[in-house]
Each structure stands twice: as structure tokens, then as C-alpha cells.
SERO-4910 file (N, C-alpha, C, O; in steps of 0.05 Angstrom, whole numbers):
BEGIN
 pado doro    nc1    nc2    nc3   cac1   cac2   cac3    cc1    cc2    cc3    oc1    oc2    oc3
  Unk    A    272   -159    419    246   -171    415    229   -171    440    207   -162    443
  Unk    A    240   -179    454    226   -173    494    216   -150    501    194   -147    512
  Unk    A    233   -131    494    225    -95    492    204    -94    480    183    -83    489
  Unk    A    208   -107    451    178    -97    437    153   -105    445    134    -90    445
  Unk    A    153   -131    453    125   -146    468    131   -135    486    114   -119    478
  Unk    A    143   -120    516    138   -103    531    125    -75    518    106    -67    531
  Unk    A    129    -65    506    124    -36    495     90    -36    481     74    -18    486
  Unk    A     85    -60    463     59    -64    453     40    -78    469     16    -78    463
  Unk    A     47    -90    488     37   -108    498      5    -92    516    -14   -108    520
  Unk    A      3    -70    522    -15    -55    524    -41    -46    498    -66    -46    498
  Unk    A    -21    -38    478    -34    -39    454    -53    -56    450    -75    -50    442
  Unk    A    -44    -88    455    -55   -105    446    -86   -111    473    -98   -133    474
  Unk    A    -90    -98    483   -111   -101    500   -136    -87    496   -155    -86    511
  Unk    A   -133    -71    466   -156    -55    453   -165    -66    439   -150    -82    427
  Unk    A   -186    -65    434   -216    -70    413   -195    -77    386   -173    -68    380
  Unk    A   -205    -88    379   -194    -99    346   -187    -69    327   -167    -59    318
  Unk    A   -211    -65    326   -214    -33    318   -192    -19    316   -174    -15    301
  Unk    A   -201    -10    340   -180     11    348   -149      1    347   -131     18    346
  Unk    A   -145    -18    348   -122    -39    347   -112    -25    312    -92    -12    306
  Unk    A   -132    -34    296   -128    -35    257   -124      4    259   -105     15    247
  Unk    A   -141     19    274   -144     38    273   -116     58    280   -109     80    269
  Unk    A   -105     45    298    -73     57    314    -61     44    290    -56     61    272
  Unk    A    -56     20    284    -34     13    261    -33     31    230    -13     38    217
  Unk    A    -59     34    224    -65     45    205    -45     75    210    -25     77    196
  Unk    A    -51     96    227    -39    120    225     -6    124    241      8    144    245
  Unk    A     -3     93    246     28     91    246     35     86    223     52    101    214
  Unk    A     26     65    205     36     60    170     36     86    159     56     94    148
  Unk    A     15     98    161     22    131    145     35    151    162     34    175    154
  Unk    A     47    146    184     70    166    189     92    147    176    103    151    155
  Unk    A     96    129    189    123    118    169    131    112    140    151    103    129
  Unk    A    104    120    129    103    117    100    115    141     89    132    144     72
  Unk    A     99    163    106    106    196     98    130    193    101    142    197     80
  Unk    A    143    187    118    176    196    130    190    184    115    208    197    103
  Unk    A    187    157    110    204    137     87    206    154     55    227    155     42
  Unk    A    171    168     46    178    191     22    193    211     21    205    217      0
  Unk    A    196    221     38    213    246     54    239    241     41    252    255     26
  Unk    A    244    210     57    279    204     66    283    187     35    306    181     28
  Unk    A    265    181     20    276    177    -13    270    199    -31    278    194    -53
  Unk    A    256    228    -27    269    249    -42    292    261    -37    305    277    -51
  Unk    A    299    250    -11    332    263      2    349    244     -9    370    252    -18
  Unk    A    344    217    -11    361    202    -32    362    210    -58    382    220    -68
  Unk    A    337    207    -74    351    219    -94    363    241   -103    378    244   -123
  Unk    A    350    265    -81    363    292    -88    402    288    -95    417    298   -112
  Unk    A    406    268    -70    438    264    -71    443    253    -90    467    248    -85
  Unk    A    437    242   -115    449    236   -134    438    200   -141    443    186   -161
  Unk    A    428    194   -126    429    155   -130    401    155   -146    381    168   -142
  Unk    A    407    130   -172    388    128   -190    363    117   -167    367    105   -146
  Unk    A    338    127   -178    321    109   -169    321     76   -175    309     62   -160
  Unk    A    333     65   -195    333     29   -192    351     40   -169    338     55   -155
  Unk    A    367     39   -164    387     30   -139    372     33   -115    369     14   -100
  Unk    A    359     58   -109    342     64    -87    322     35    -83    327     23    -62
  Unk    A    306     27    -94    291      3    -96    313    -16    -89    319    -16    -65
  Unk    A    322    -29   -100    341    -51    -93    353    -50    -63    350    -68    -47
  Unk    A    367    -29    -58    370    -26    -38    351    -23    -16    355    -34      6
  Unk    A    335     -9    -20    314    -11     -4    303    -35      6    301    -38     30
  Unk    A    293    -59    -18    291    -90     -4    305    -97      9    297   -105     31
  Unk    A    335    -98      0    356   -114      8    354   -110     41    357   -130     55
  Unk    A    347    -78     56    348    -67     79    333    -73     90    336    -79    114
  Unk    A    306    -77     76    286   -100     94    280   -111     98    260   -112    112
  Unk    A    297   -133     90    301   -166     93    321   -162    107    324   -182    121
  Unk    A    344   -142    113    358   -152    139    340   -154    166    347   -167    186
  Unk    A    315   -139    163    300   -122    194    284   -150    201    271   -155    221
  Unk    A    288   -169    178    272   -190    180    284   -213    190    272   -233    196
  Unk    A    309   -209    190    340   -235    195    330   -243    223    333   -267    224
  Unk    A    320   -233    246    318   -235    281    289   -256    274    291   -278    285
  Unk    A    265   -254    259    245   -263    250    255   -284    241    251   -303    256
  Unk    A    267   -289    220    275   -320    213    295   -337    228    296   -362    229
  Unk    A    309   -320    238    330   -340    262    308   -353    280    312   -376    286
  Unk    A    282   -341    289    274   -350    306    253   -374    296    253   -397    307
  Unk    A    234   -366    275    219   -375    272    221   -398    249    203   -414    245
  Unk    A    249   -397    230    260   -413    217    251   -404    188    234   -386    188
  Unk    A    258   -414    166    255   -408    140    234   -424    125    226   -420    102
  Unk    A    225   -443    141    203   -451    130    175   -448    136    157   -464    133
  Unk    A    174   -422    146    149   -407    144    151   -398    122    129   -402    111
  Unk    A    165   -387    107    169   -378     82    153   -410     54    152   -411     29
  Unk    A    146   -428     72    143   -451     48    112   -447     35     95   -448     54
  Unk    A    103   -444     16     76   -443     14     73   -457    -22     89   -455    -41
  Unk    A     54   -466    -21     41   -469    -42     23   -458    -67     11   -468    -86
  Unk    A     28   -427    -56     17   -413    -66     48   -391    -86     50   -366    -83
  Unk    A     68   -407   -104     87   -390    -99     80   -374   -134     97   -361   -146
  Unk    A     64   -377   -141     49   -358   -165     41   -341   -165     46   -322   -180
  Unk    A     24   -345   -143      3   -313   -135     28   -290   -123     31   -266   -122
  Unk    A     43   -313   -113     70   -297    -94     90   -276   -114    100   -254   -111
  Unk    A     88   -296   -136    107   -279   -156     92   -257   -171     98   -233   -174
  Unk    A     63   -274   -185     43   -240   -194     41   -212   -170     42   -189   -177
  Unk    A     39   -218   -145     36   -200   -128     63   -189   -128     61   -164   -128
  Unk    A     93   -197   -127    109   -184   -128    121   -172   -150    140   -157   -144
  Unk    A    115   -174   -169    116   -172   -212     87   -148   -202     85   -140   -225
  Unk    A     69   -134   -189     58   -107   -192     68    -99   -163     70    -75   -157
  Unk    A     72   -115   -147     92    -94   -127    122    -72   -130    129    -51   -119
  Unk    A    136    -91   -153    159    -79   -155    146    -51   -175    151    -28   -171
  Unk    A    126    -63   -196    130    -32   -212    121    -19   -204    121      3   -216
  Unk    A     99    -21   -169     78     -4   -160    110     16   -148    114     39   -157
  Unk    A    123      7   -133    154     16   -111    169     29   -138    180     51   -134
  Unk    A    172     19   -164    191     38   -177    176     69   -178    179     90   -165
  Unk    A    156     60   -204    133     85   -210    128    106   -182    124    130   -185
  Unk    A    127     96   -162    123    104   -127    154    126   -121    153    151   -116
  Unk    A    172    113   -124    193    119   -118    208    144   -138    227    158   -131
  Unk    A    196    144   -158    207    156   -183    183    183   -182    191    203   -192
  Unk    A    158    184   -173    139    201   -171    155    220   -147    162    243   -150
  Unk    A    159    204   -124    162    214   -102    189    235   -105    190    253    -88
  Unk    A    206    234   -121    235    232   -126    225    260   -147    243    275   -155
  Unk    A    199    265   -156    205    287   -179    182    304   -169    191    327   -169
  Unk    A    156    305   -159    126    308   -145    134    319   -120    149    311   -103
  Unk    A    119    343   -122    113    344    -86    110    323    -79    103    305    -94
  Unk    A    113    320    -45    103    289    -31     64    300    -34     47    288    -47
  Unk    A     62    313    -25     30    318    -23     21    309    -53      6    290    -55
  Unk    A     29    322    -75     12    313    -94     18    280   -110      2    271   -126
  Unk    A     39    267   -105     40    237   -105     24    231    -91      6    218   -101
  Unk    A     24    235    -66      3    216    -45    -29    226    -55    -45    209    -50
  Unk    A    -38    247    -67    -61    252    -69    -71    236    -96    -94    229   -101
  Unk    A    -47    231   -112    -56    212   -135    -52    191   -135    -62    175   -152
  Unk    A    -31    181   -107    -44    150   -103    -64    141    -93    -71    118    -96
  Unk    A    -75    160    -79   -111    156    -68   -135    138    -85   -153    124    -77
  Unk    A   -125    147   -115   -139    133   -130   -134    107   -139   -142     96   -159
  Unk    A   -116     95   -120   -112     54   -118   -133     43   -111   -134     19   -115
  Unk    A   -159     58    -95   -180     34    -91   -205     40   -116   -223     24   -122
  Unk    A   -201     65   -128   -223     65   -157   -206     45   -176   -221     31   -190
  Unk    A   -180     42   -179   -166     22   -200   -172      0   -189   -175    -18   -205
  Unk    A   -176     -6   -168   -168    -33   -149   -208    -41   -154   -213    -65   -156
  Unk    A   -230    -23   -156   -256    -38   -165   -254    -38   -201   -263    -59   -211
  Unk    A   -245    -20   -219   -239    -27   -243   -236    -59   -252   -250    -73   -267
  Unk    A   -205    -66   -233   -198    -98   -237   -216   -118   -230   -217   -141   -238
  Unk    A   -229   -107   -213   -258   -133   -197   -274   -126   -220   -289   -145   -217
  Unk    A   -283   -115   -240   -299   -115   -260   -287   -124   -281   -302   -138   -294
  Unk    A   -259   -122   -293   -249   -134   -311   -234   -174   -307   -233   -193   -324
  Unk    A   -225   -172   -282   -211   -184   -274   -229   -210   -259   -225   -232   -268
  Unk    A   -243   -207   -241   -264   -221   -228   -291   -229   -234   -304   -250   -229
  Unk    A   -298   -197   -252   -325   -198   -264   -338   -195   -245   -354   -213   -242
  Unk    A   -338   -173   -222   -352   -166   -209   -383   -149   -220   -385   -134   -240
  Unk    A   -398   -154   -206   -422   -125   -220   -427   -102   -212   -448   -102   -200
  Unk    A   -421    -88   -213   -420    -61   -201   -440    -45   -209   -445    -41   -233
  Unk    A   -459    -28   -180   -475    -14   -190   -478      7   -202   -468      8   -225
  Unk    A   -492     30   -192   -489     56   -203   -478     76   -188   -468     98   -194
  Unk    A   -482     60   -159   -470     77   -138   -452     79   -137   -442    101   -137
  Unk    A   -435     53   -135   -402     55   -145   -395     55   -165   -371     52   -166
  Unk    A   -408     57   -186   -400     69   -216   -403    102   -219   -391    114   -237
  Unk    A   -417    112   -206   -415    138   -198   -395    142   -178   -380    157   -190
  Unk    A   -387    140   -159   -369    140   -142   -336    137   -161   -319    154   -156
  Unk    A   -333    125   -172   -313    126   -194   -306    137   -215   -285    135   -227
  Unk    A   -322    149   -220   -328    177   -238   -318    203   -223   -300    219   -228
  Unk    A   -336    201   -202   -327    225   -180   -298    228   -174   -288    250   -175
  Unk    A   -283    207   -169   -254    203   -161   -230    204   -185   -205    204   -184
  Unk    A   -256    204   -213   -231    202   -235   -235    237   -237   -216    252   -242
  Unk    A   -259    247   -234   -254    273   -226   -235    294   -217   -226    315   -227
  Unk    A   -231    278   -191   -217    295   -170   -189    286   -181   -171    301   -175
  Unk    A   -183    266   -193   -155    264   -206   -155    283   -225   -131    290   -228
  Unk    A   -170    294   -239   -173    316   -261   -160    343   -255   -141    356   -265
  Unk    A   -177    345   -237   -181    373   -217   -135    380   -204   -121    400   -202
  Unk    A   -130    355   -200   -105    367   -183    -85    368   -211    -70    386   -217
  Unk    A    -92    340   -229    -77    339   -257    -79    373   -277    -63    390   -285
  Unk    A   -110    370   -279   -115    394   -289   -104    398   -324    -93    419   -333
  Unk    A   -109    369   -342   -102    366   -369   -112    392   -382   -136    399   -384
  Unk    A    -93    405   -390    -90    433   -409    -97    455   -397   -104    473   -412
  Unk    A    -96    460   -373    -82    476   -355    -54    482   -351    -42    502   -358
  Unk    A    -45    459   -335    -15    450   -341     -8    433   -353    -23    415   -361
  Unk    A     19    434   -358     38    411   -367     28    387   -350     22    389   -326
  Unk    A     26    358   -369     29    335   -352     50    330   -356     59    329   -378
  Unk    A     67    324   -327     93    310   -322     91    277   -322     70    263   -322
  Unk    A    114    271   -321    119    242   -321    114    235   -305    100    215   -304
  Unk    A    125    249   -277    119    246   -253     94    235   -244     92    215   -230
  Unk    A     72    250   -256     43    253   -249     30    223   -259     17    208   -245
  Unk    A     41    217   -292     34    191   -290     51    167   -278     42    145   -276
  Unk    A     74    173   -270     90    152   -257     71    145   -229     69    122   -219
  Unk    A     59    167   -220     33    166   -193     17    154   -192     11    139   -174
  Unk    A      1    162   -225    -17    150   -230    -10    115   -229    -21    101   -212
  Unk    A      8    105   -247     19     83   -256     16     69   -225      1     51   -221
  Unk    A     32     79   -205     40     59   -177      9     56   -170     -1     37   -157
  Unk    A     -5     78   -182    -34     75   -155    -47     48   -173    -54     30   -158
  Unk    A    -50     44   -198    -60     19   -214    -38     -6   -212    -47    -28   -219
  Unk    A    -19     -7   -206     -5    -31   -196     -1    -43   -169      8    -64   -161
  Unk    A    -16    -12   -154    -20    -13   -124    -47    -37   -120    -49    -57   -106
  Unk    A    -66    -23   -138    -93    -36   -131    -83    -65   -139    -85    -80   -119
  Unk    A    -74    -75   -160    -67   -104   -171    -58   -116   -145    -73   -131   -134
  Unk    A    -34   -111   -136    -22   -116   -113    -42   -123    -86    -42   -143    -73
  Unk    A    -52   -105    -85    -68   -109    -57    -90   -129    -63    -93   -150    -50
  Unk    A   -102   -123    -80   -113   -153    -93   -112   -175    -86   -129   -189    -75
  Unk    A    -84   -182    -93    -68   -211    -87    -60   -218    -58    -52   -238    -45
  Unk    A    -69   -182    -50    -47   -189    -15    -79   -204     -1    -78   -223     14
  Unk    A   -108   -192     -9   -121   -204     -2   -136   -232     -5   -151   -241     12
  Unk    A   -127   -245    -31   -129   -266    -33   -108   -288    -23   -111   -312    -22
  Unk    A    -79   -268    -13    -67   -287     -1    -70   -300     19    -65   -323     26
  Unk    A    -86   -269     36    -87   -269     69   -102   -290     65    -87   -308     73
  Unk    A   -125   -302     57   -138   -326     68   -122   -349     74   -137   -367     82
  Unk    A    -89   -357     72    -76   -381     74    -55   -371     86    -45   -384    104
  Unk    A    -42   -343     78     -6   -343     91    -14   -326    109    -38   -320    111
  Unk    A     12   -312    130     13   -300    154     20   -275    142     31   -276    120
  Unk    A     16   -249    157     23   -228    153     52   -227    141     56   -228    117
  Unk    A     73   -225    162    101   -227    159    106   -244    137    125   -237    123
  Unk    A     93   -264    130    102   -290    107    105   -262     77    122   -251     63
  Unk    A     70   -261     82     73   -247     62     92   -218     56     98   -217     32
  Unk    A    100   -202     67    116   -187     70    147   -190     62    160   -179     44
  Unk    A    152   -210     82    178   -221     68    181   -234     52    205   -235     45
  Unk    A    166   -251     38    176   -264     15    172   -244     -6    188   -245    -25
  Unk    A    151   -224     -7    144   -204    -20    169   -193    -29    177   -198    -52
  Unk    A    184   -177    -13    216   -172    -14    233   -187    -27    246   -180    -47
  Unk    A    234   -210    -14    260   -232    -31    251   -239    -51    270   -248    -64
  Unk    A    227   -242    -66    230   -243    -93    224   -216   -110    224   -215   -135
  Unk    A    218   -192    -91    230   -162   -111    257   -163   -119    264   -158   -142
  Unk    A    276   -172    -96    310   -171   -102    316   -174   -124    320   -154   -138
  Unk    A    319   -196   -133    324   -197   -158    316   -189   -179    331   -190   -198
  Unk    A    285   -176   -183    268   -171   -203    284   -131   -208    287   -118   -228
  Unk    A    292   -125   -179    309    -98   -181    337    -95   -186    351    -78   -196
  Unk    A    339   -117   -178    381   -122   -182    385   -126   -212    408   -132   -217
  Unk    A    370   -125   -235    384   -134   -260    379   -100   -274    397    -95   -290
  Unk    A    365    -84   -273    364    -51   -273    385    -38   -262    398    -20   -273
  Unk    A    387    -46   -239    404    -31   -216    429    -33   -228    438    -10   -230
  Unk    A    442    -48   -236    467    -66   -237    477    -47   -263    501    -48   -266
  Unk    A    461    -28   -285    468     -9   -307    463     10   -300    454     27   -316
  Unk    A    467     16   -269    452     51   -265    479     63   -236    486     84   -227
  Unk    A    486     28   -230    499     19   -205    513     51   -191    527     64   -207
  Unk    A    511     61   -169    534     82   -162    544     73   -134    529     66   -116
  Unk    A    569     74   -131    576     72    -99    569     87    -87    581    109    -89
  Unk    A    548     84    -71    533    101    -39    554    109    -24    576     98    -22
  Unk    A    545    136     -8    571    148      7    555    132     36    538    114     34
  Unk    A    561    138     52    555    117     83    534    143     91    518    134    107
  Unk    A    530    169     86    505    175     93    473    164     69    451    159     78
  Unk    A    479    163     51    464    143     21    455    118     36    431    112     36
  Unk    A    480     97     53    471     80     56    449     82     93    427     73    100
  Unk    A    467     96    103    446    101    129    423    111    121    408    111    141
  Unk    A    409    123     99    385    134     93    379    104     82    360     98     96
  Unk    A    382     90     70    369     73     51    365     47     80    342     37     83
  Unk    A    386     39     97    380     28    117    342     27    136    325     10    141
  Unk    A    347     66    140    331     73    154    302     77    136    281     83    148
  Unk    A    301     73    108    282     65     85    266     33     98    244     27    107
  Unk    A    297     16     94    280    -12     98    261     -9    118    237     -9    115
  Unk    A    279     -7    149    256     -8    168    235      2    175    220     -7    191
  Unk    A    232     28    160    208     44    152    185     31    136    161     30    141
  Unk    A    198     22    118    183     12     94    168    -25    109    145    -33    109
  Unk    A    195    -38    121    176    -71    135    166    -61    156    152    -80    165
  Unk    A    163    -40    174    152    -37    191    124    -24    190    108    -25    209
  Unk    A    117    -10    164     99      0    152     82    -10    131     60      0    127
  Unk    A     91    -29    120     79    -55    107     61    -71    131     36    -72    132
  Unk    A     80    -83    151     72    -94    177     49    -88    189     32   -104    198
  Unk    A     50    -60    189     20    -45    204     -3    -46    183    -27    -49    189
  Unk    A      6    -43    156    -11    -32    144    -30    -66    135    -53    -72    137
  Unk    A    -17    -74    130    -18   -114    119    -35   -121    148    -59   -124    143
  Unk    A    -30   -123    173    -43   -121    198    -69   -107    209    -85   -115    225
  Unk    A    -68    -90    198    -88    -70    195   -122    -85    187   -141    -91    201
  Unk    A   -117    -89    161   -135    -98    146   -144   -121    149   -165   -128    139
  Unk    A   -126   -140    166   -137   -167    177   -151   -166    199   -161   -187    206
  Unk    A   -156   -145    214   -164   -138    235   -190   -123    237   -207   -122    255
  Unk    A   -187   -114    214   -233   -102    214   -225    -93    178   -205    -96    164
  Unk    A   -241    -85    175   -252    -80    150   -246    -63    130   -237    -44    142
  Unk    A   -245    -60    111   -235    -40     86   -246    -12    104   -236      9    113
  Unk    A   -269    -21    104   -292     10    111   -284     25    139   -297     43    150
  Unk    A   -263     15    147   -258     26    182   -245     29    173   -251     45    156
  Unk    A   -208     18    170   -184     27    164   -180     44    145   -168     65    150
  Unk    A   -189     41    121   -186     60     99   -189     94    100   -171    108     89
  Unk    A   -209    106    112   -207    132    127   -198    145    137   -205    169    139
  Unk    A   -168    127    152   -149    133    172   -125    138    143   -105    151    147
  Unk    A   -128    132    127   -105    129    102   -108    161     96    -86    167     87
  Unk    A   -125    184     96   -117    203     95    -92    220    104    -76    236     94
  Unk    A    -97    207    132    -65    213    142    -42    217    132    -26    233    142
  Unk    A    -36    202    103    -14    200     97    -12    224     81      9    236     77
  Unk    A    -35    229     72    -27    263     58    -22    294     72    -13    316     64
  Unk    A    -35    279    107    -24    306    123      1    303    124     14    321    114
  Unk    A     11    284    133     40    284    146     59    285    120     82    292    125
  Unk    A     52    278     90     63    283     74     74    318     68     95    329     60
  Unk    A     47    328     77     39    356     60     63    368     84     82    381     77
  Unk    A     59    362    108     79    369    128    100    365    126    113    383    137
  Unk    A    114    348    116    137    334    117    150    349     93    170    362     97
  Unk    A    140    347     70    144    365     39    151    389     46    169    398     32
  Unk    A    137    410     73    135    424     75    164    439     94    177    459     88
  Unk    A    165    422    113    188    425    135    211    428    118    221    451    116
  Unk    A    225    401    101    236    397    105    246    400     70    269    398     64
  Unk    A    227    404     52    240    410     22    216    437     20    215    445     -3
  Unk    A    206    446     31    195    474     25    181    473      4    188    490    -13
  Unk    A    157    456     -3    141    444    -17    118    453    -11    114    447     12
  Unk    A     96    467    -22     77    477    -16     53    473    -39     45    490    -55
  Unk    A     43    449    -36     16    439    -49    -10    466    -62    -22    479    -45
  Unk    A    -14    471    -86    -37    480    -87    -66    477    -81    -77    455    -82
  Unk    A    -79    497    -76   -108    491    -69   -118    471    -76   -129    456    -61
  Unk    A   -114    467   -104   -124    448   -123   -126    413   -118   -141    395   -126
  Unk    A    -98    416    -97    -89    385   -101   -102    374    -73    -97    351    -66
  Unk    A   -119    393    -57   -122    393    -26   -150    381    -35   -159    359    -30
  Unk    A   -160    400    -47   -191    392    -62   -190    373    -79   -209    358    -72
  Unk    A   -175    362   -105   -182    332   -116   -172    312    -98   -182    289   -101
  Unk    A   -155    315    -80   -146    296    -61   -176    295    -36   -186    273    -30
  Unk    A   -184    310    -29   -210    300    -16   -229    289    -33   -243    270    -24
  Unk    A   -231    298    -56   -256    283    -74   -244    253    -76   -250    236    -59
  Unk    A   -228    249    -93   -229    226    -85   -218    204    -70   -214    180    -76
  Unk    A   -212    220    -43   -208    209    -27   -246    200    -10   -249    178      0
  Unk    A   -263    215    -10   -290    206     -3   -300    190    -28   -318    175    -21
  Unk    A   -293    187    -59   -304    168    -70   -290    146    -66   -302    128    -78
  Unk    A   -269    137    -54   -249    115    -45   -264    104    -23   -274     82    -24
  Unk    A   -268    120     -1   -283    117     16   -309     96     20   -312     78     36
  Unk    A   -327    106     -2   -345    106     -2   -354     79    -20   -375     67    -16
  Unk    A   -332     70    -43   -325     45    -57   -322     30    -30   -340     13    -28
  Unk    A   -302     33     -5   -293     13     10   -324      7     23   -333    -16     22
  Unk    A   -337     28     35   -367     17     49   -381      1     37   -390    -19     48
  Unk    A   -386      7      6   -398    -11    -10   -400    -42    -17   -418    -58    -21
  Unk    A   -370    -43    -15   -359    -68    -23   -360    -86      8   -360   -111      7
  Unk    A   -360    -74     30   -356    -80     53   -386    -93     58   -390   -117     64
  Unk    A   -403    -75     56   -439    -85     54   -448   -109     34   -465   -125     42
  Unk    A   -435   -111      5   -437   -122    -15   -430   -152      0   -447   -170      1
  Unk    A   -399   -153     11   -388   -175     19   -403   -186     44   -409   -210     44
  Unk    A   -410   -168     70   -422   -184     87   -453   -191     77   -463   -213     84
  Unk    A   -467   -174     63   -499   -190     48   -486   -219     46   -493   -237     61
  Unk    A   -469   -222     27   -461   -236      8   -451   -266     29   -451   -290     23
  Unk    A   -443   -252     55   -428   -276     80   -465   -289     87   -472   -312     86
  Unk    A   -480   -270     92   -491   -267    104   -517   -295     89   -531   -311    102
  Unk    A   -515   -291     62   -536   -299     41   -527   -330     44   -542   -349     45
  Unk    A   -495   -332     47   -486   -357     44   -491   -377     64   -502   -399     61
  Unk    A   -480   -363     88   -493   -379    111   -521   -379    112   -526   -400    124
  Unk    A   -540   -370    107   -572   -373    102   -578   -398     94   -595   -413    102
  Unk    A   -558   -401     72   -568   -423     51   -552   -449     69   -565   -470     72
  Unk    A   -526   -447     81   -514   -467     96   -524   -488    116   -519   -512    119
  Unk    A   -543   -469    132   -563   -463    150   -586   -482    142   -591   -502    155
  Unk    A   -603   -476    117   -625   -484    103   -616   -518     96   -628   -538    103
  Unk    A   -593   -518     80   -591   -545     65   -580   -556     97   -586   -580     97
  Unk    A   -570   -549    118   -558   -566    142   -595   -584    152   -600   -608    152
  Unk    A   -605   -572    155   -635   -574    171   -655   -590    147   -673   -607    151
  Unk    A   -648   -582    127   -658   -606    106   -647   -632     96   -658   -650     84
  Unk    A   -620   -629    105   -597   -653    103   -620   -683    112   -625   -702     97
  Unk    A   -629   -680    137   -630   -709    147   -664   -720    133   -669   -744    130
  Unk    A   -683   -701    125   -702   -709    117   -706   -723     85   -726   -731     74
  Unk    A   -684   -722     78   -672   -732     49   -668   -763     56   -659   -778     39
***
């Protein structure tokens, strides 16, 4: 732990920004690498439930030095509802995720989870009752587009795969949802790890009819999953507390270079034109939702304090 506050401790002397900005394209290298090292799991034979299960279980050990220190009742909150809805669309965002990844090029999973922030304004209209204009009602059109374009319905075959992609990227947006309404009360890490300890179990009762004994290279891959996976949560959960949808979000392309690379090195995976181009489309209508909503919200900070301001200065003449 000393090493690490030696090693970051520079890091931490940059602009906020650039701070969310470095975390951000560490989460998508270790995101890529973690996809990598669970199509090499399942290539070897282990069901995907097991891969999930195990996978938590590995990242709640990376978290054991964290609670020795800081004790278990950071984990106490009042909020243990939102805790369980956010983890009830986390687990099926990590199965559907895991099971895409496991059948999909890495490039073309990651290009169809791009579309988690057009699902993720869907739910603010159904869910919130947000109003949405035309700009980002066009902008969501554009991006169901570019999902078209790499899917390509009656062209090719749709695989399971493709909607298992689809599936994580709409349980993704649910999820992140909740992670943002949590952040207003719990701590990064809180949320993270309890996130985990109540997946465990929600994966252990699947797992337990699929069960296979791991050979000790199975389990060193699934080890090197967890800390990939809390260390990439970490940045990415950090990230966003730190500046804005509309800054960090841009840097999330990343994850489809290092994917397309990684697919490429190491399972000889080679993405079509197709999936390079609907993965930019709507990857700029994602984009372009996050600026919106970003402008929407500070008017919106901005309108409030006006009025805070107004009734403070009229308070005493009452």
C-alpha cells in the first residue's frame, strides 16, 4: 500500500481532468486485457456462470488489505436497495458481457456496448421522465443506426452473441444509473465492493449446475480477472467523480483500440470495415448525448442557484 501512494502520488498533482482523463484510459486498457484473458478462459473449457462467480469472489480478495484497514463498516449504508437494484443489472450486465465476449470478436462486443449511454438516456425518459429534445432524439437514432450498420439485420445471421452485447450494454446503462445516484452519499470503493459481495451469491446458485474443477492455470487467469476487473471499476467509478460525463466519456473509445489489438495479437481476430464505422457512429452519438446532458444539468445547477440566490435576498424583507 506505501508503494502505491509512492508510485501515484505524482499523478495526484494534476488538474482534476487530466487526473479522470489518465484513469479513464487505464480502465480501458485493463478492461481490454481482462476480455482477452476471459475468451482464454472460456476457450479452455469453464462455463461462463463459473467464470463470473469466480471472477467476484477474486475481487473481493484484492479488496481484503482495504477492509483490514479501514474496517467493515464502511460497507454500512442505508441505502441497501438501490445497492441490491444496482447489483440485480450489474450481474446480468457481467453475464450477457462475459458470454458476448466468450463467442464475439473482442472489437465487435465492445463496439456494441458503446450503445450503454443511448440505453442509459432511453431509461431517463421512461424511468425519470426526463424531456428530451430533438437533438438528442436525433442523436439516438443515429447510434441505433450505427448498431445496424455493424449488426447488419438480413445481411447476416444474428447471433446470440450480438444480442447477449446488446443485452449487457442496456443493463449497463441501468447500472450506471444507480452508480450515479449512489455517488451522491457512498465512496467510490464502498460502492465497488459491496457491488461484488452481493453479485456472489446472485452467481453462486447458476454456477453450482455448471460447476467444473479449474486446473491452477483457470484459476491464475480468473485471479488475474479479479484484479483487472476492481482495479478497472476503481478508475473507471473515479473517473466520473472527477469531471464530467462530457470529458471522460471520449477517452472510452480506447477500449475498442486496445480491444481490436488485443483480438488481434493474440486470437487472430480481425474486425470488419463495418464494425470500425458503426462503432464510430455511435460512438459520436454517445458522445454527443453525454455534452447534452452535461449542458442540460449545469443550466439546470445553474437556474437553481439563481433562484437560491433570489429567495436568500428576499428572505429578510418578508
Amino acid at each position: 500500500m506505501v508503494l502505491l501512494r509512492v508510485l501515484i502520488k505524482p499523478f495526484l498533482n494534476f488538474s482534476p481532468v487530466l487526473q479522470a482523463a489518465g484513469l479513464m484510459v487505464f480502465a480501458c486498457l485493463v478492461f481490454s486485457m481482462m476480455g482477452g484473458i476471459i475468451r482464454y478462459v472460456s476457450d479452455s473449457g469453464m462455463p461462463v456462470f463459473q467464470v463470473v462467480f469466480l471472477r467476484n469472489v477474486a475481487g473481493i480478495l484484492f479488496f481484503l488489505p482495504w477492509f483490514f484497514q479501514a474496517g467493515l463498516g464502511v460497507l454500512k449504508t442505508d441505502r441497501i436497495g438501490a445497492f441490491g437494484l444496482r447489483s440485480m443489472l450489474g450481474f446480468a450486465s457481467m453475464l450477457s458481457w462475459f458470454y458476448a465476449v466468450s463467442v464475439l470478436p473482442l472489437a465487435d462486443a465492445v463496439a456494441l456496448n458503446f450503445t450503454a449511454p443511448i440505453f442509459g438516456t432511453i431509461l431517463a425518459i421512461v424511468v425519470l421522465h426526463e424531456v428530451v429534445g430533438i437533438r438528442r432524439g436525433v442523436a439516438m437514432i443515429v447510434g441505433f443506426i450505427g448498431a445496424m450498420i455493424i449488426l447488419r439485420p438480413g445481411l447476416t445471421e444474428l447471433s446470440v452473441g450480438s444480442y447477449s452485447a446488446i443485452f449487457s450494454a442496456i443493463t449497463m446503462a441501468g447500472s450506471m444509473t444507480m452508480v450515479k445516484l449512489l455517488s451522491r452519499t457512498e465512496s467510490t470503493a464502498a460502492m465497488v465492493a459491496l457491488n461484488q459481495i452481493l453479485i456472489i451469491p446472485m452467481s453462486l446458485v447458476p454456477a453450482i449446475f455448471v460447476w467444473q474443477t479449474p486446473t491452477i492455470e483457470q484459476l491464475i487467469a480468473i485471479l488475474v480477472i479479479g484484479l483487472l476487473a476492481t482495479a478497472g471499476h476503481l478508475s473507471f467509478t473515479k473517473a466520473y467523480t472527477l469531471a464530467d460525463a462530457s470529458i471522460v466519456m471520449p477517452f472510452d473509445f480506447f477500449r475498442l483500440i486496445f480491444s481490436a489489438l488485443i483480438g488481434f495479437i493474440f486470437f487472430m481476430q480481425e474486425p470488419d470495415l463495418f464494425t470500425y464505422i458503426g462503432a464510430a457512429i455511435i460512438f459520436a452519438s454517445s458522445i454527443y448525448i453525454a455534452i447534452r446532458e452535461a449542458r442540460v444539468s449545469n443550466a439546470q445547477r445553474k437556474e437553481i442557484l439563481a433562484q437560491t440566490k433570489a429567495e436568500t435576498r428576499s428572505g429578510p424583507a418578508k
